[in-house]
C-alpha positions as a Markdown table, in Angstrom:
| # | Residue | x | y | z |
|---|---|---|---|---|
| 1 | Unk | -6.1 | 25.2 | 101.4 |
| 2 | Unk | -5.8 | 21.7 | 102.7 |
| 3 | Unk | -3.1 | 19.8 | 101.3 |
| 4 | Unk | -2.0 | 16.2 | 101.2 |
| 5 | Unk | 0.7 | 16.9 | 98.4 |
| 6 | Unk | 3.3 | 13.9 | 98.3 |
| 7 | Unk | 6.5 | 15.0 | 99.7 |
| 8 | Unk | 9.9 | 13.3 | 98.6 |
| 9 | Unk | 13.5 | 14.1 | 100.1 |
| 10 | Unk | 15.5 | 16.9 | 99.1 |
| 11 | Unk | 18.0 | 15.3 | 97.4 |
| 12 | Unk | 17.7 | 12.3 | 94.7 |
| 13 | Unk | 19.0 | 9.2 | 96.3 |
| 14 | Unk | 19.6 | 5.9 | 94.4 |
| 15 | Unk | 18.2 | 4.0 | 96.6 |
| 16 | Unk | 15.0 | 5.2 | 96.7 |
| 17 | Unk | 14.3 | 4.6 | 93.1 |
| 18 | Unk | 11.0 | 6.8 | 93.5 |
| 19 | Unk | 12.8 | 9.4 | 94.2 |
| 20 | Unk | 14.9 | 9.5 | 90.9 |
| 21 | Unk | 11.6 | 10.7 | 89.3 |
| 22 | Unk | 10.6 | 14.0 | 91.4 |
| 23 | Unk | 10.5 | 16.1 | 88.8 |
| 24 | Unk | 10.0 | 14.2 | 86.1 |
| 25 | Unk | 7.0 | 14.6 | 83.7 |
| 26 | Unk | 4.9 | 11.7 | 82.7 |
| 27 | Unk | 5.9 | 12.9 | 78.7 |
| 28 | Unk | 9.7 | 12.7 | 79.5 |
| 29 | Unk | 9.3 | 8.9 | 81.4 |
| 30 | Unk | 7.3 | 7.6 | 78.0 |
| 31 | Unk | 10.0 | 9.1 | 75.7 |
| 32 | Unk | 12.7 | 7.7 | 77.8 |
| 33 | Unk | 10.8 | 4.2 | 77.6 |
| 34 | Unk | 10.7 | 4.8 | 73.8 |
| 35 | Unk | 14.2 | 5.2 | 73.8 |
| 36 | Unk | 15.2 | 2.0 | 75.0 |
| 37 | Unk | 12.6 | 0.1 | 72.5 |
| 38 | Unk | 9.5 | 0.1 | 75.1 |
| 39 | Unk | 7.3 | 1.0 | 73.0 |
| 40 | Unk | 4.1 | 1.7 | 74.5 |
| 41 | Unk | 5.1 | -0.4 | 77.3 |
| 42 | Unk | 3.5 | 0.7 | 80.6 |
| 43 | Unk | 0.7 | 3.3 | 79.2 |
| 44 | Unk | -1.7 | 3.2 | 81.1 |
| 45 | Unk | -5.3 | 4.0 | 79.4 |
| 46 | Unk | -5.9 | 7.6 | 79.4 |
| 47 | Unk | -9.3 | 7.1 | 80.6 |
| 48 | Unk | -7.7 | 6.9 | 84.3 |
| 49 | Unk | -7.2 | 10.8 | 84.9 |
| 50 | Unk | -6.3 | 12.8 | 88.1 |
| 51 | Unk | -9.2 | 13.7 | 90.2 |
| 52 | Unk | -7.6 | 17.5 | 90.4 |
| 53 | Unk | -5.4 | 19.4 | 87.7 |
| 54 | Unk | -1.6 | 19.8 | 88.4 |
| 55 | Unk | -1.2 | 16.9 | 90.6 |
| 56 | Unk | 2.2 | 14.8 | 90.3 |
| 57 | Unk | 3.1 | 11.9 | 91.6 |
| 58 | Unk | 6.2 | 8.7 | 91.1 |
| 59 | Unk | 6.6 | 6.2 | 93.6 |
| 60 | Unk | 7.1 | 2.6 | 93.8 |
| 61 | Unk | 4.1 | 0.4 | 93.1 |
| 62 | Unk | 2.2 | -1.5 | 95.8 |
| 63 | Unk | -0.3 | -3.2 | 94.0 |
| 64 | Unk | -4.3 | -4.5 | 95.3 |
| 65 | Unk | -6.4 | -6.9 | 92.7 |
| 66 | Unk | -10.2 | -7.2 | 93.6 |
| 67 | Unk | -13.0 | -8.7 | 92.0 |
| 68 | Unk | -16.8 | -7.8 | 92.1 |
| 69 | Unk | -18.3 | -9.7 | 95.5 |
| 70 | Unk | -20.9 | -12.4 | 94.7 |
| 71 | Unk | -22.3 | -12.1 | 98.1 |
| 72 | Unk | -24.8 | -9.3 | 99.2 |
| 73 | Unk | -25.0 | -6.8 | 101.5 |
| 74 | Unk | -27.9 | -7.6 | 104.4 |
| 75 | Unk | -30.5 | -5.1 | 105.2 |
| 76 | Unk | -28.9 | -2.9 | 108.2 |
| 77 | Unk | -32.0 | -2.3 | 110.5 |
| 78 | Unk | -30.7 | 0.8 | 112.4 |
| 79 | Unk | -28.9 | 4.3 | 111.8 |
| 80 | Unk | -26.0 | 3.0 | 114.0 |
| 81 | Unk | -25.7 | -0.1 | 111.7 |
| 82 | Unk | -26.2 | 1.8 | 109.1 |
| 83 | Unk | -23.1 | 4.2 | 109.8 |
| 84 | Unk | -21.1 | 1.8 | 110.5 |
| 85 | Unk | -22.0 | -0.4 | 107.4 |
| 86 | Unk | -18.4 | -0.8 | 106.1 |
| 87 | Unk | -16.9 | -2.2 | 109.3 |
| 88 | Unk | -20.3 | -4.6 | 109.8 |
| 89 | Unk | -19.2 | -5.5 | 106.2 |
| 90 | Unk | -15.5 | -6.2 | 107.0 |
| 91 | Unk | -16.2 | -7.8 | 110.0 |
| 92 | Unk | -18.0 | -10.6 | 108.1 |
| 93 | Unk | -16.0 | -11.2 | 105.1 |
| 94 | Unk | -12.3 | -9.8 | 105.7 |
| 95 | Unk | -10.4 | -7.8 | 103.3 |
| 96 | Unk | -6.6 | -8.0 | 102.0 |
| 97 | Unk | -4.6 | -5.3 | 103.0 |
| 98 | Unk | -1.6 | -3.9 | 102.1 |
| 99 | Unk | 1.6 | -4.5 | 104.7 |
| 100 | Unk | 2.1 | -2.5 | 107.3 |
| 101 | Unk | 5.7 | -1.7 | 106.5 |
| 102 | Unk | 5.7 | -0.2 | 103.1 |
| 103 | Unk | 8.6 | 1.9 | 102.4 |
| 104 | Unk | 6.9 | 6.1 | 102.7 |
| 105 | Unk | 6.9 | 7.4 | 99.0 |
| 106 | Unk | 5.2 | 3.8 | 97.3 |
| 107 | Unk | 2.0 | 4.5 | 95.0 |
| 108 | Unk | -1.2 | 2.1 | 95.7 |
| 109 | Unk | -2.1 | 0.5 | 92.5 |
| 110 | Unk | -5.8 | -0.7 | 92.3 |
| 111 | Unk | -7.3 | -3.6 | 89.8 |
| 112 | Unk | -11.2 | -3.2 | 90.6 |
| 113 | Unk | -11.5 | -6.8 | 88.8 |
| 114 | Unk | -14.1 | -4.7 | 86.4 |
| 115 | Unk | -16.6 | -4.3 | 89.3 |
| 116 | Unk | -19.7 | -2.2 | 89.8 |
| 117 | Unk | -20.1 | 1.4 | 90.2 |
| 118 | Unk | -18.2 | 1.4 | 94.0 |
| 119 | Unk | -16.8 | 4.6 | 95.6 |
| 120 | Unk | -13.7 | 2.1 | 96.9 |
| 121 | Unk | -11.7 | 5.4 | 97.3 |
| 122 | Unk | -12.9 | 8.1 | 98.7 |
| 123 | Unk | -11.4 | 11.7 | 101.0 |
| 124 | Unk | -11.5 | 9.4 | 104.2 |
| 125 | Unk | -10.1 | 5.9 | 103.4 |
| 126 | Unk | -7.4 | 7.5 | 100.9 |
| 127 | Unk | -6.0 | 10.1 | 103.8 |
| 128 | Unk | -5.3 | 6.9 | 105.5 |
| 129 | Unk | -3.6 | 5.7 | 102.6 |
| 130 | Unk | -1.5 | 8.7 | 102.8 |
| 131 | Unk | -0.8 | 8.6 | 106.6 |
| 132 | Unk | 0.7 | 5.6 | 105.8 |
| 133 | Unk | 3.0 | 6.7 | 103.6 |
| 134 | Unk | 1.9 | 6.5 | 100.1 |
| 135 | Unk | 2.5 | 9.4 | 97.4 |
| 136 | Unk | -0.5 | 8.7 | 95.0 |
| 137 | Unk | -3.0 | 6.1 | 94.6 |
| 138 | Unk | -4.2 | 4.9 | 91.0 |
| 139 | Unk | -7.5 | 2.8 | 90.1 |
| 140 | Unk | -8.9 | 1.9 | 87.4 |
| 141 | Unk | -12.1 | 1.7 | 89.2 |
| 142 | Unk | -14.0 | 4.4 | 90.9 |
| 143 | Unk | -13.3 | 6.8 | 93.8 |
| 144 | Unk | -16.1 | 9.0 | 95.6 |
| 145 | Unk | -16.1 | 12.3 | 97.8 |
| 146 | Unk | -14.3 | 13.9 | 94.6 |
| 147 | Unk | -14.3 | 17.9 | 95.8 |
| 148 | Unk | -13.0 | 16.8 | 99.0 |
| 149 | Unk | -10.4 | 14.9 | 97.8 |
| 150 | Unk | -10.0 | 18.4 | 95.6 |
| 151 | Unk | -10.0 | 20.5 | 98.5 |
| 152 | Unk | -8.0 | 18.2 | 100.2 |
| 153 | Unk | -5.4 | 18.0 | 97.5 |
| 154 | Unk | -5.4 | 13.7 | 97.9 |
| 155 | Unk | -3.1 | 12.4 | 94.8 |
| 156 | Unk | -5.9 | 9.9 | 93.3 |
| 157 | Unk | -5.7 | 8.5 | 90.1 |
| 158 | Unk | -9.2 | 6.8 | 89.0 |
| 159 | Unk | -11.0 | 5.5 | 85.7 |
| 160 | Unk | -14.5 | 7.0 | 86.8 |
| 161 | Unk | -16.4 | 9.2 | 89.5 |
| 162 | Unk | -18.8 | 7.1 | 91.6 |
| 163 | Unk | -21.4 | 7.6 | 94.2 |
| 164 | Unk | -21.8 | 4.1 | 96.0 |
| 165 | Unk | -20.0 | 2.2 | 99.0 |
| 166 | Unk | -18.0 | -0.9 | 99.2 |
| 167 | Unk | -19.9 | -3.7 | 100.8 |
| 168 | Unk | -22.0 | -6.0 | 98.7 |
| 169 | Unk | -20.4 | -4.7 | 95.6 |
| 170 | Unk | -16.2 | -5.1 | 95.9 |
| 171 | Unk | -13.7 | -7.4 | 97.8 |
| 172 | Unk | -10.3 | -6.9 | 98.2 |
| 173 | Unk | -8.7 | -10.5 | 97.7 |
| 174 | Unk | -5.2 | -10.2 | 97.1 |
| 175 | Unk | -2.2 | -7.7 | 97.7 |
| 176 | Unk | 1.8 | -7.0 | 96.3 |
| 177 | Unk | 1.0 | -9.4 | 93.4 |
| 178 | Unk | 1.1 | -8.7 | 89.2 |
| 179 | Unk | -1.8 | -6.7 | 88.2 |
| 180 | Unk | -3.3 | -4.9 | 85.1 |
| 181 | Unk | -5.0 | -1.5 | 85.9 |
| 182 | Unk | -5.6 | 0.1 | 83.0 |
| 183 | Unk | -4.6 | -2.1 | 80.1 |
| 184 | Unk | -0.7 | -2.0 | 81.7 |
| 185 | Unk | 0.8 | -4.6 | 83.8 |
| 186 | Unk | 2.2 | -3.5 | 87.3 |
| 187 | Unk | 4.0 | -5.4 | 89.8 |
| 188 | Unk | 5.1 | -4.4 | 92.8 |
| 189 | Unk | 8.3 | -2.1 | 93.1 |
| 190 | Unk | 7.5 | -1.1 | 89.5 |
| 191 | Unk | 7.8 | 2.9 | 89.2 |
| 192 | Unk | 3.6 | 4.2 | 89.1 |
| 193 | Unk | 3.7 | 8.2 | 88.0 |
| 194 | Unk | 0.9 | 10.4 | 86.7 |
| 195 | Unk | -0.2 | 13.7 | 86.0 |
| 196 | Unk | -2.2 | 15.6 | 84.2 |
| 197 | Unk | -1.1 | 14.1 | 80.8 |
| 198 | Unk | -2.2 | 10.5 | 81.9 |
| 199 | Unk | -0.1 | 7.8 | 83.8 |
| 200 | Unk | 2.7 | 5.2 | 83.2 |
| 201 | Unk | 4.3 | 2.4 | 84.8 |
| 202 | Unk | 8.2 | 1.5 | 84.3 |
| 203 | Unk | 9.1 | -2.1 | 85.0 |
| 204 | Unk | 11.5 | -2.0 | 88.0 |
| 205 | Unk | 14.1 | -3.6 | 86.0 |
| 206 | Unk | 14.5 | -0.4 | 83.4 |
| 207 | Unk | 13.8 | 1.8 | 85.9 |
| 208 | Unk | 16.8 | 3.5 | 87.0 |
| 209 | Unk | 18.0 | 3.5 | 83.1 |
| 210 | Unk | 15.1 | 5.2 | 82.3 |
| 211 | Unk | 14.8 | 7.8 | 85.4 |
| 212 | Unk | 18.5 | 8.6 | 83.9 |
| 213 | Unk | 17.3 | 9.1 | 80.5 |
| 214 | Unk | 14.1 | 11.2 | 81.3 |
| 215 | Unk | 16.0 | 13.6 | 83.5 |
| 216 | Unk | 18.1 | 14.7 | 80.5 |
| 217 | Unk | 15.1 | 14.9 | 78.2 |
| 218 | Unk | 13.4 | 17.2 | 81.1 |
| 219 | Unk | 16.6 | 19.5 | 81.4 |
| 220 | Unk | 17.2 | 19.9 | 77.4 |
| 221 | Unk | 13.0 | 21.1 | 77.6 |
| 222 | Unk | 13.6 | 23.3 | 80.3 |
| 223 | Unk | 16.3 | 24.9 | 79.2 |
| 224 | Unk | 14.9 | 25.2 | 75.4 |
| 225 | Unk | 11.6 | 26.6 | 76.8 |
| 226 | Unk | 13.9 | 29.4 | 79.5 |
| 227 | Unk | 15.3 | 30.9 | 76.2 |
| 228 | Unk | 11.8 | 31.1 | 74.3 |
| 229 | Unk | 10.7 | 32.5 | 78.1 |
| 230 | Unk | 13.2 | 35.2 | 78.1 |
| 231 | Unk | 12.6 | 36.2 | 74.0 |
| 232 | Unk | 8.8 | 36.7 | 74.6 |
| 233 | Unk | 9.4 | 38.5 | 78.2 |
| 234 | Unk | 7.7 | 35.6 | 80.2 |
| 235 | Unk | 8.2 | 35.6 | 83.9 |
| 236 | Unk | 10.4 | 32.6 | 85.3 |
| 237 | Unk | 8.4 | 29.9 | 86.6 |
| 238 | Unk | 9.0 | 26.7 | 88.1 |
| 239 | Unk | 8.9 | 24.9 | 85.3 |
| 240 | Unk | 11.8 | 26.2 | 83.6 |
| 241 | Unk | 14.1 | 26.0 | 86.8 |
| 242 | Unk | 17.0 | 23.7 | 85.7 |
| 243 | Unk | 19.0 | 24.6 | 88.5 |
| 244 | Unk | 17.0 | 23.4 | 90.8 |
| 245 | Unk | 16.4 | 19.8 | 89.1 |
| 246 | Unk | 20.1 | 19.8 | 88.6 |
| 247 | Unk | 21.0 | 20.8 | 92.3 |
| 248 | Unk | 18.1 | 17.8 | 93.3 |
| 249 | Unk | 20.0 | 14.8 | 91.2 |
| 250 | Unk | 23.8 | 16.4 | 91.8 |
| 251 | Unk | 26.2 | 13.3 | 92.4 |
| 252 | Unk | 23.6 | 11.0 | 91.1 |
């Protein structure tokens, strides 16, 4: 199978706060967050839900705000036009883009300004997203090409399933500035992680407190659910591999 699975270092480093939540579930980040008195801080709605099941993501927000366009596409005369629609589009009424120079292992964070049905991501555009360096990408609008990005195991995050292309309908206007997606705020640097239980954002300013935090929640699960493993004769899975999550974050 194709895959375009986020990788993160082998070992937890603290200065890569992303990378203090590899393992981490989405359940154990929101309890953590509780536990400090952020209640229901940073849930994002759980109508925004992974394109494929068991896909896992944390990373360091880079954020995009759009807005529906109020300027429409032109009739395209020819197949060649036609093809290339998006870049006639872009040509004519540039986009913002992200910087060049994110740090590998950020998350793209997407407000679609409550636009139209618009297949803004989709298996092409996001493997470029990936290729340069990003771990996940969350919308709360719509992404397209949805078995491919299956197939292709592309960490998207997105609010609905959509059929349609960019120009006439969306424009990117702004990048790395405070955005809601999904009833949440998000600003860039904030920690973005989802799975298949939903998605969360942690202000960057809690983060590390609560990465601390969610890591012991995770290893007191683990290790409660090994023992019910072993009662009931389960085989050993991933999930209930402790040593390995405490090897990952050892001296951290």
């Amino acid at each position: 199978m194709t895959t375009t699975t986020p990788t993160y270092p082998t070992k937890a480093d603290p200065q890569r706060l992303g990378s203090l939540y590899r393992y981490l579930r989405v359940v154990d980040v929101v309890d953590a967050l509780d536990g400090i008195g952020y209640f229901n801080i940073g849930l994002v709605s759980p109508e925004l839900r992974p394109i494929w099941s068991g896909m896992r993501f944390f990373g360091e927000a880079a954020t995009i705000r759009a807005v529906p366009s109020n300027k429409p596409m032109w009739k395209l005369d020819t197949t060649e036009d036609i093809v290339a629609a998006h870049g006639r589009w872009f040509a004519k009424y540039p986009q913002a883009k992200l910087p060049t120079d994110l740090t590998p292992g950020h998350v793209i964070v997407m407000d679609s300004g409550g636009g139209p049905e618009t297949g803004y991501w989709g298996s092409e555009n996001s493997l470029g997203a990936i290729l340069g360096g990003a771990v996940g990408i969350v919308t709360d609008g719509y992404c397209r090409d949805t078995a491919e990005l299956a197939t292709q195991r592309t960490p998207i995050v997105s609010r609905h399933r959509g059929r349609t292309i960019i120009p006439g309908r969306i424009e990117a206007i702004e990048t790395q500035t405070t955005i809601a997606c999904g009833g949440a705020q998000v600003n860039p640097g904030d920690i973005v992680g989802a799975d298949d239980d939903g998605v969360v954002v942690v202000p960057q300013e809690v983060a590390l407190e609560v990465a601390t935090h969610a890591r012991a929640i995770l290893l007191s699960d683990m290790r409660a659910r090994r023992s019910k493993y072993e009662r009931l004769g389960l085989p050993h899975d991933p999930s209930i591999d402790a040593d390995a999550v405490e090897a990952y974050y050892d001296g951290v």
